[in-house]
C-alpha positions in Angstrom: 0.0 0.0 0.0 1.3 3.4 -1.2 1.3 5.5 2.1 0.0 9.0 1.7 -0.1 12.5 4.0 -2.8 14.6 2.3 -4.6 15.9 4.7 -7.7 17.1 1.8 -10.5 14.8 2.2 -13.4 13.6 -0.1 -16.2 13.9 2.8 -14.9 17.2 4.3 -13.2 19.4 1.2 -13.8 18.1 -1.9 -17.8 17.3 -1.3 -18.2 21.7 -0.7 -16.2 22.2 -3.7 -18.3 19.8 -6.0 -21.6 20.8 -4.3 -21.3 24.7 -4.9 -19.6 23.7 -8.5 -20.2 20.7 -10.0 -23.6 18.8 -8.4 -25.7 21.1 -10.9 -24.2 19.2 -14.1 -23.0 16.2 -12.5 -25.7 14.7 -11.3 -28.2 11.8 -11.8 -30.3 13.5 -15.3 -28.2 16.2 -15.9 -25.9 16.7 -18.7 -22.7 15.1 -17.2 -21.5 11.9 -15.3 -22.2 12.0 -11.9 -20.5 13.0 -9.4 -22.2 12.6 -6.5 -20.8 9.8 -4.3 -17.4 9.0 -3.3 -17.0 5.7 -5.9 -18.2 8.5 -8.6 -15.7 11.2 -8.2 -12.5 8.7 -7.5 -13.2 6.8 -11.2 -13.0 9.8 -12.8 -10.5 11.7 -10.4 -8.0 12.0 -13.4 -10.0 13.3 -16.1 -11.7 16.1 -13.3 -7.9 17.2 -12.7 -7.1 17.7 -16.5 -10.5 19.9 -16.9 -9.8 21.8 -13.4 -6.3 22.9 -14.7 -7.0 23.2 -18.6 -9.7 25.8 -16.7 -12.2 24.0 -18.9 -14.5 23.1 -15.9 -16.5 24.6 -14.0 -17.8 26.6 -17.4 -17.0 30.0 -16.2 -14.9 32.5 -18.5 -14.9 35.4 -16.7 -11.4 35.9 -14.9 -11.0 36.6 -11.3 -10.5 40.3 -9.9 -12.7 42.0 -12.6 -15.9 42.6 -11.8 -18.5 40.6 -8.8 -20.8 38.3 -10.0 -23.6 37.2 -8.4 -23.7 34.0 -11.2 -20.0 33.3 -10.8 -19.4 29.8 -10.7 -15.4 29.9 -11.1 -13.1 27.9 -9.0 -10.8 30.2 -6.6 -7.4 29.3 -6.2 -7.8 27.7 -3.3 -10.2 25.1 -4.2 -8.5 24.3 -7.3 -5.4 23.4 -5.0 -7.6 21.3 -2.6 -8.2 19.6 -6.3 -4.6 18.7 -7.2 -3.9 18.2 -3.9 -6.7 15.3 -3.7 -6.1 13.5 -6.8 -2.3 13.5 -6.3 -2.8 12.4 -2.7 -4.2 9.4 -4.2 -8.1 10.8 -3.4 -8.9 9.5 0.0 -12.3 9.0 1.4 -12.0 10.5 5.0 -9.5 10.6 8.6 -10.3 7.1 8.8 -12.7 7.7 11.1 -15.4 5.3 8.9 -14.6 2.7 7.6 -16.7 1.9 4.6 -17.5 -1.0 2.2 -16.6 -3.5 4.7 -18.5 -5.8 5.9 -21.6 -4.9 3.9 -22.6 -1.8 1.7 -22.6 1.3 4.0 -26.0 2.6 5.8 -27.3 6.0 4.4 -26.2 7.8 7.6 -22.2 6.6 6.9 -22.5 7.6 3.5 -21.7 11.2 2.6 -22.7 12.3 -0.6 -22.4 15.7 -2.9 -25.6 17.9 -2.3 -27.8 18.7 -5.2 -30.9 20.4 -6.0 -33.9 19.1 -4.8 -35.5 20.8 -7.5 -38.1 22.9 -5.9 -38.6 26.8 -6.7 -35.7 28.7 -5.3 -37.6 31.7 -4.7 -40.7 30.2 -3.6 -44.1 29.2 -5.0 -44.0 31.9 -8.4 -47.1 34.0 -8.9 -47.7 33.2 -12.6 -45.8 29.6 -14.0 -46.0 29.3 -17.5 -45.4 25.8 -19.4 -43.0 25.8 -22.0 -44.5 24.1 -25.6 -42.6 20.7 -25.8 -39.2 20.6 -27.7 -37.9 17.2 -29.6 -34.3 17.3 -29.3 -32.9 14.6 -31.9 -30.0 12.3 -31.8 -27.0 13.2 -33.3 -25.5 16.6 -34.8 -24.4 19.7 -33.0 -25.9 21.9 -30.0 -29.1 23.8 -31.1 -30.8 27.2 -30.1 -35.0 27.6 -30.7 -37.2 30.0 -30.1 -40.3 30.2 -28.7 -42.7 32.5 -27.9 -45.0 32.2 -24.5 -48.3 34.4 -24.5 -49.0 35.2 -21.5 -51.7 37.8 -22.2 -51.8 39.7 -19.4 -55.0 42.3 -19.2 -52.9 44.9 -17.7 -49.4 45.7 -17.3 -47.4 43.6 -14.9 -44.1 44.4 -12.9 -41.9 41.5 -13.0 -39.3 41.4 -9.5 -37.9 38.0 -10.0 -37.7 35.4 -12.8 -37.2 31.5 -12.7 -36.7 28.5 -14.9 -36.9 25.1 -14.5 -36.5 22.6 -17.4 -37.7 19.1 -16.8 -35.2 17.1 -19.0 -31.9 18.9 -17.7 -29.8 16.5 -19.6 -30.5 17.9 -23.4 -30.6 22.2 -21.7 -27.6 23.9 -22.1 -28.7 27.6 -21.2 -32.0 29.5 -21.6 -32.5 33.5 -21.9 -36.1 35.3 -21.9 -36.8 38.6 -23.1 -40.2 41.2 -23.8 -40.9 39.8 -27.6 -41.8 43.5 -28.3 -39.5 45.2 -27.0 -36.6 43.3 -26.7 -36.0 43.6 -23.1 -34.2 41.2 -21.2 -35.5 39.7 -18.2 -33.1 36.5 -17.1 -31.5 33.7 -18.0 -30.5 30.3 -16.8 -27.8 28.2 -16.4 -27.9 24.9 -14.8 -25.6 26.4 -11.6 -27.9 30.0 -11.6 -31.5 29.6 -12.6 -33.2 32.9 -11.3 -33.3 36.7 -11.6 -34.4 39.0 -8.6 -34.0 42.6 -8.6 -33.1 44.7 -6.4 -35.6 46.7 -4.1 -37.5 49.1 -5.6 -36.5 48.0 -9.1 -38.9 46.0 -11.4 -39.3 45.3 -15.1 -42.7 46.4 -16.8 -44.7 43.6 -18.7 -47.3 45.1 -21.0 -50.7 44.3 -21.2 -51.0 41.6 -23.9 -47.2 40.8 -23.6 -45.6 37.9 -24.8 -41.9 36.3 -23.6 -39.1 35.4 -25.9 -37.6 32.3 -24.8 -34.1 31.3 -26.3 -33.4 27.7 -25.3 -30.1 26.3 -26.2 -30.2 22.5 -26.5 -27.5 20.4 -26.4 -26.2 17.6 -29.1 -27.6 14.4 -28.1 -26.7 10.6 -28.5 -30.4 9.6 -28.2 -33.4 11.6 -29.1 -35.1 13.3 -26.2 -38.2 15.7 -25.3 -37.5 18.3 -23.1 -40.1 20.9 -21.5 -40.0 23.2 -18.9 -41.7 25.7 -16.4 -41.1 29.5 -16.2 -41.8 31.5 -13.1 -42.7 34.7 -12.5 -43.1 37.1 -9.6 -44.6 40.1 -9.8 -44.1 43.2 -8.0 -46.6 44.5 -5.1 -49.0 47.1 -5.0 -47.1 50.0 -3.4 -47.5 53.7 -3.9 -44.1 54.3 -4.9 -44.0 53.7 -8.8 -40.7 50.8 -8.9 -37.7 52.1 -11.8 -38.0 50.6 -14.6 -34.8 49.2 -15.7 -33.7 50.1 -19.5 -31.0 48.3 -21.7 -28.2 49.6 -23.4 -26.8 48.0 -26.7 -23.1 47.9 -27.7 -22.7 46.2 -30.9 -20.1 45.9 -33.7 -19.9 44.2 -37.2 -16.8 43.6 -39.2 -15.2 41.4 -41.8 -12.9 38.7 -41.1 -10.2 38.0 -43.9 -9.6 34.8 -44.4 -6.0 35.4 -44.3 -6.3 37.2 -40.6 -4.9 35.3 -37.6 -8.0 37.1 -35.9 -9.7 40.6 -35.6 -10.4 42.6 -32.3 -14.5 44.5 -32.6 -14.7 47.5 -30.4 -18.0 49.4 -29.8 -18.9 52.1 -26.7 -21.4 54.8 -25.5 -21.3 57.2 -23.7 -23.5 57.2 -20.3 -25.5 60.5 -20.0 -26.8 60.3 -16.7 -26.0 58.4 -13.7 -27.1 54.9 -14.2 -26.0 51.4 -12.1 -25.3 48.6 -13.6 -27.1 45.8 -13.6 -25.8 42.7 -16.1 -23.6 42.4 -18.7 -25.2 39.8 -21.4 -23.2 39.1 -24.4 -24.6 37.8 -28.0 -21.5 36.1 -29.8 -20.9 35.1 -33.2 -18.4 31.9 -33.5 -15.2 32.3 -33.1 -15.0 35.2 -30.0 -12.4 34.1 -27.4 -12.1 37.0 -25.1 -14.6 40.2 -23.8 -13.5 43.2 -21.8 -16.2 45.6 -20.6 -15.0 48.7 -18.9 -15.9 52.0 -18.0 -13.9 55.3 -18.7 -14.3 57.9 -15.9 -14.6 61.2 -16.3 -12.0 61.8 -14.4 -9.8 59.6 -16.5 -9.9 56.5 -14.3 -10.4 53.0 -15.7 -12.7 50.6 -14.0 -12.8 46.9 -15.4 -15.9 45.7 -15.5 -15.7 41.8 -17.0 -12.9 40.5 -18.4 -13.5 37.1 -19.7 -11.5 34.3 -21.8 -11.9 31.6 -23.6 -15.4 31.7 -24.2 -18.1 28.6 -25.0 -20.5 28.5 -27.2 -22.3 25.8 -25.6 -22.6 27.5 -22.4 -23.7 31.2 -22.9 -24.3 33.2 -19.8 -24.9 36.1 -18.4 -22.9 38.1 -16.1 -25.0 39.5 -13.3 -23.4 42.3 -10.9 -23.2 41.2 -7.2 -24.4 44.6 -6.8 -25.6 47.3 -9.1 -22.5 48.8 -10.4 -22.6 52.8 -10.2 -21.6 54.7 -13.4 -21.2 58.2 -13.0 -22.6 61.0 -16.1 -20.1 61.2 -18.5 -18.3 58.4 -18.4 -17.5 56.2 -21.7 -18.6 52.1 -21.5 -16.9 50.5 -24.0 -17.3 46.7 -24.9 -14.0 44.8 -27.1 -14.2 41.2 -28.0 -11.7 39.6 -29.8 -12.2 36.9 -32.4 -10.1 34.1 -33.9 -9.9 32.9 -37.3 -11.4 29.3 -37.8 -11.9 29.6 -41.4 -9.6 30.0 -44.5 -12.7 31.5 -46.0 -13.2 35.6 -45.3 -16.8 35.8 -42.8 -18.3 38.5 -41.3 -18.3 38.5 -37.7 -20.1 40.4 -34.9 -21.3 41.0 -31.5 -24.0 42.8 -29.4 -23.7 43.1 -25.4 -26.6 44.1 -23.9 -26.3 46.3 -21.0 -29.6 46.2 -18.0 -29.1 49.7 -16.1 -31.5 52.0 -13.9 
């Protein structure tokens, strides 16, 4: 027997780390192997090492130290150690305090497992849930994104305070946006580690009378055909006699050829903020091929503040980046939005982006 001295421990470190990271992919129906017991996450110790340190797992682009995400569902340093240090410590169980698989399969209260969602309402029982039309997703070929439209026809404006999602077949739903049809306006998005929007207090989106939502569903590529649905709720605002601020989006967007001989080509688009606004989300709408964002903010003053900066981008799992807190932007100040993208073609394309910016 190979003696070891790591002291990082599958039921005391590594369960937290898979539980706040992993358990909403790698789980029994979602997308991904499992994860969830001890036997699971030791078979495949080797192969969650390579995608921990090719930064390829957890699916989160945006790089540590700019901006605060409420959605952030990147590793910190720390817990990518605790990682390495278990796999290379040969990926032990516990202290020894338990000793398990001997003498007959372990009771339920020995056995500690990686938490995952229950899958209940997060935000509690919604006051409007709306059925989404079933989707076949077929065997076979690459991701997919449809739209569909869900009218709610409403007889009077609505203000919305909180959106959530919840697919039923998890294992074929990559990512899902909604916005106003009409108008364009996002609401939320989901991703299967963040799947709700709340506002803060005061704030609230306004739903028209006769409204219908835009949702955006992006499907992964399948090895057997599937059906997936899914439920969308909604809570509304309160009466109150304060009228809630509406929030309002903001579009930076560029368009520009890419040569086929270019190595790449670098879009740059920015406004400039006429009044004093705070930040909400960043959402970015990518053509093929972008491997990095920055989103920052020129003061007038001449300062620089950094507001995403994200790399190596996925196309099969688009999110959103929402502020921790609203982000204050003073008047005058210049956002700007660059996103660089590389050349996968030897054929020239055009190539673009839009990031959509919710403010108040």
């Amino acid at each position: 027997h190979v003696t070891t001295t790591n002291t990082v421990l599958f039921e005391r470190e590594i369960v937290r780390i898979l539980g706040a990271h992993c358990a909403a992919c790698h789980t029994d129906g979602g997308p991904a192997s499992p994860f969830v017991t001890y036997e699971q996450t030791w078979l495949d110790r080797e192969r969650i090492l390579a995608s921990v340190l090719e930064r390829r797992m957890p699916p989160w682009p945006a790089v540590p130290g700019y901006g605060d995400f409420a959605n952030d569902n990147g590793l910190t340093s720390r817990e990518r150690q605790f990682l390495v240090s278990w796999v290379e410590g040969l990926g032990p169980r516990n202290a020894g305090e338990r000793f398990l698989n001997v003498g007959g399969e372990p009771t339920a209260d020995d056995r500690v497992q990686v938490g995952v969602d229950s899958g209940g309402w997060r935000l509690g029982e919604p006051d409007l849930i709306v059925a989404l039309p079933p989707q076949v997703v077929n065997s076979g070929g690459e991701g997919r994104t449809e739209r569909v439209l869900l009218d709610l026809a409403p007889a009077s404006a609505r203000r919305i305070r909180a959106m959530e999602f919840r697919p039923d077949n998890r294992s074929v739903v990559r990512a899902a946006s909604f916005s106003v049809a009409d108008t364009g306006q996002w609401l939320g998005s989901w991703t299967p580690w963040y799947g709700f929007v709340t506002l803060p207090e005061g704030v609230a989106y306004r739903l028209p009378a006769g409204a219908r939502i835009a949702a955006e569903i992006r499907y992964a590529a399948t090895s057997a055909r599937a059906v997936a649905e899914g439920s969308l709720g909604l809570f509304f605002a309160g009466d109150s006699a304060t009228e809630p601020t509406l929030p309002t989006e903001l579009v930076l967007e560029a368009r520009d050829d890419l040569p086929g001989f270019a190595t790449g080509r670098r879009l740059h688009a920015e406004a400039r903020i006429d009044r004093e606004t705070r930040i909400l989300s960043l959402v970015p709408q990518l053509d093929p091929g972008a491997q990095s964002i920055e989103v920052s903010v020129r003061r007038p003053d001449g300062g620089t503040d950094i507001l995403l900066f994200a790399k190596d981008v996925s196309e099969e799992w688009p999110t959103p980046f929402v502020m921790s807190e609203p982000v204050l932007v003073p008047a005058g100040a210049v956002l700007r939005a660059t996103v660089y993208f590389a050349n996968r073609s030897e054929m020239p394309r055009a190539v673009a982006f839009r990031m959509r910016v919710t403010r108040y």
